[in-house]
C-alpha distance (Angstrom), angle and dihedral (degrees) to the residues before:
residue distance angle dihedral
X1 . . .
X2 4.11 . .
X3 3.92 84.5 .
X4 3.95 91.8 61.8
X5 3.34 89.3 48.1
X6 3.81 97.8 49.4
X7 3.25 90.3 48.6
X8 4.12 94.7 45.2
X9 3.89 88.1 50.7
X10 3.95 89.0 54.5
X11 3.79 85.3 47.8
X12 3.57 94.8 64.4
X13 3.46 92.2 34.3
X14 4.15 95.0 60.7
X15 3.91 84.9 39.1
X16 3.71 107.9 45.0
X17 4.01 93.3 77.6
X18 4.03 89.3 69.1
X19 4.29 95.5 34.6
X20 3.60 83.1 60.8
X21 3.26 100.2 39.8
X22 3.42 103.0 56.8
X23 3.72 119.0 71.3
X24 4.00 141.0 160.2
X25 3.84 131.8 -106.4
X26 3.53 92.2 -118.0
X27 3.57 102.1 47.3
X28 4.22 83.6 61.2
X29 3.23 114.4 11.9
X30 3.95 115.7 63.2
X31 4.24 112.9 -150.0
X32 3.57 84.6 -161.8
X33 3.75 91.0 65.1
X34 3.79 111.1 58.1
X35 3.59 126.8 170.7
X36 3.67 133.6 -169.5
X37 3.96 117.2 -154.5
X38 3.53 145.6 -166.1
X39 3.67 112.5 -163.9
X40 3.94 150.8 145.2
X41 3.53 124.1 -117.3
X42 3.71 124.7 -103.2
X43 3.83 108.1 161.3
X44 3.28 139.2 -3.9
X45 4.09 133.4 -162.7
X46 3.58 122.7 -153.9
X47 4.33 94.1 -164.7
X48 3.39 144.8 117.4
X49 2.93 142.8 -64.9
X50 3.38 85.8 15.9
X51 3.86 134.4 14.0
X52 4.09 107.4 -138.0
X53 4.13 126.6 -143.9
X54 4.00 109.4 -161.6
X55 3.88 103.9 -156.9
X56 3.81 121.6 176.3
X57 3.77 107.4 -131.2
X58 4.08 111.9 -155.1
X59 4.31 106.6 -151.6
X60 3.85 92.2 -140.4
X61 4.18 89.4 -156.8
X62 3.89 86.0 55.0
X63 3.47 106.3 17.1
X64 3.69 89.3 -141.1
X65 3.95 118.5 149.2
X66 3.91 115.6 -120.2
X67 4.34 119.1 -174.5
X68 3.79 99.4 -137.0
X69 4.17 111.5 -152.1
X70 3.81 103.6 -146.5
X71 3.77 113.5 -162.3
X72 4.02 109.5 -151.5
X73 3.28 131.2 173.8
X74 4.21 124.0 -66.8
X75 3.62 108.4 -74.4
X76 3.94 86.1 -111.4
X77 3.81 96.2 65.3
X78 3.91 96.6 38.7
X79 4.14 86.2 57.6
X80 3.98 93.1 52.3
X81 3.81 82.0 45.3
X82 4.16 90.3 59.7
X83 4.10 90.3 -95.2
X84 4.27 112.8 144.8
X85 3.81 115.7 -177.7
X86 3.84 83.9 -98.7
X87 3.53 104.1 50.9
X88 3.81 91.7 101.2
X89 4.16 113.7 35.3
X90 3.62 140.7 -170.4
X91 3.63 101.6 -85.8
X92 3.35 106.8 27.7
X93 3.54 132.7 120.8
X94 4.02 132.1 -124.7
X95 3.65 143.6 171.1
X96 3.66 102.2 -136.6
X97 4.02 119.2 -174.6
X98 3.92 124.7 -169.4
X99 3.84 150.5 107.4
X100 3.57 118.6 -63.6
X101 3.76 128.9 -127.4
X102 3.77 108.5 -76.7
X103 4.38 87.5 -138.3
X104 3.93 93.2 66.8
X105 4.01 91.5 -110.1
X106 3.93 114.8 141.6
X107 4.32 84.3 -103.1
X108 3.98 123.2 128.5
X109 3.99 133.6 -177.8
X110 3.74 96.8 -142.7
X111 3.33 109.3 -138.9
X112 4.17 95.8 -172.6
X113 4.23 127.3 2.9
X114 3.58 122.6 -160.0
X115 3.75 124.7 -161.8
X116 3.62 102.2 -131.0
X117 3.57 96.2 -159.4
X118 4.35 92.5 66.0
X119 3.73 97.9 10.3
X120 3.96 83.2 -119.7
X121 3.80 110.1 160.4
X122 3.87 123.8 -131.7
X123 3.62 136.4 -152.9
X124 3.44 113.6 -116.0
X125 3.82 103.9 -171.5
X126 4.13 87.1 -139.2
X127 4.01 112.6 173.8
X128 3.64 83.8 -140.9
X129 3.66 101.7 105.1
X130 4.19 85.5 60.4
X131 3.48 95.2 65.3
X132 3.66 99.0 56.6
């Protein structure tokens, strides 16, 4: 009996990394709470599960200087989509639209990206369209 729960305890341990990990659009993203942003690049993260756009967001009533986390799709689906590691650079600007994080946090799950510069759309890979 204290072997099957050893080895139940190092179970959960190996597997507890990807239970956490993996979550649903509406459990942190609210629909309800769309935003539409115009921002400059600051970082981006090509990983799973999720590839990440850092934008800097300017408030233009306080001019204060918000870092946007923009959840996109994983890495995997953005490259069958036409996405290369530098489709989006440092610098750039994009129109990003989305739901915002339901927990108040400066997070998005962009649900369409626009380069600014060319007005060229991008695929987001959003889980939005799911939830519907």
């Amino acid at each position: 009996m204290r072997a099957h729960i050893v080895v139940l305890v190092g179970i959960l341990a190996l597997t507890r990394g990807q239970l956490v990990a993996h979550h649903s659009f509406a459990a942190e993203f609210d629909v309800n709470q769309p935003f539409t942003f115009t921002g400059t690049v600051t970082k981006v993260e090509w990983t799973n599960p999720h590839a990440f756009v850092y934008i800097d967001v300017v408030d233009q009533q306080t001019k204060t200087t918000t870092n946007w986390a923009i959840e996109l799709g994983s890495p995997n689906v953005l490259a069958r989509n036409g996405w290369r590691r530098t489709t989006v650079k440092i610098g750039d600007v994009v129109v990003v639209q989305g739901s915002q994080a339901r927990n108040g946090m400066p997070l998005g799950n962009a649900r369409s990206i626009v380069l600014a510069s060319t007005g060229q759309p991008l695929f987001a890979g959003s889980s939005q369209g799911s939830v519907r």
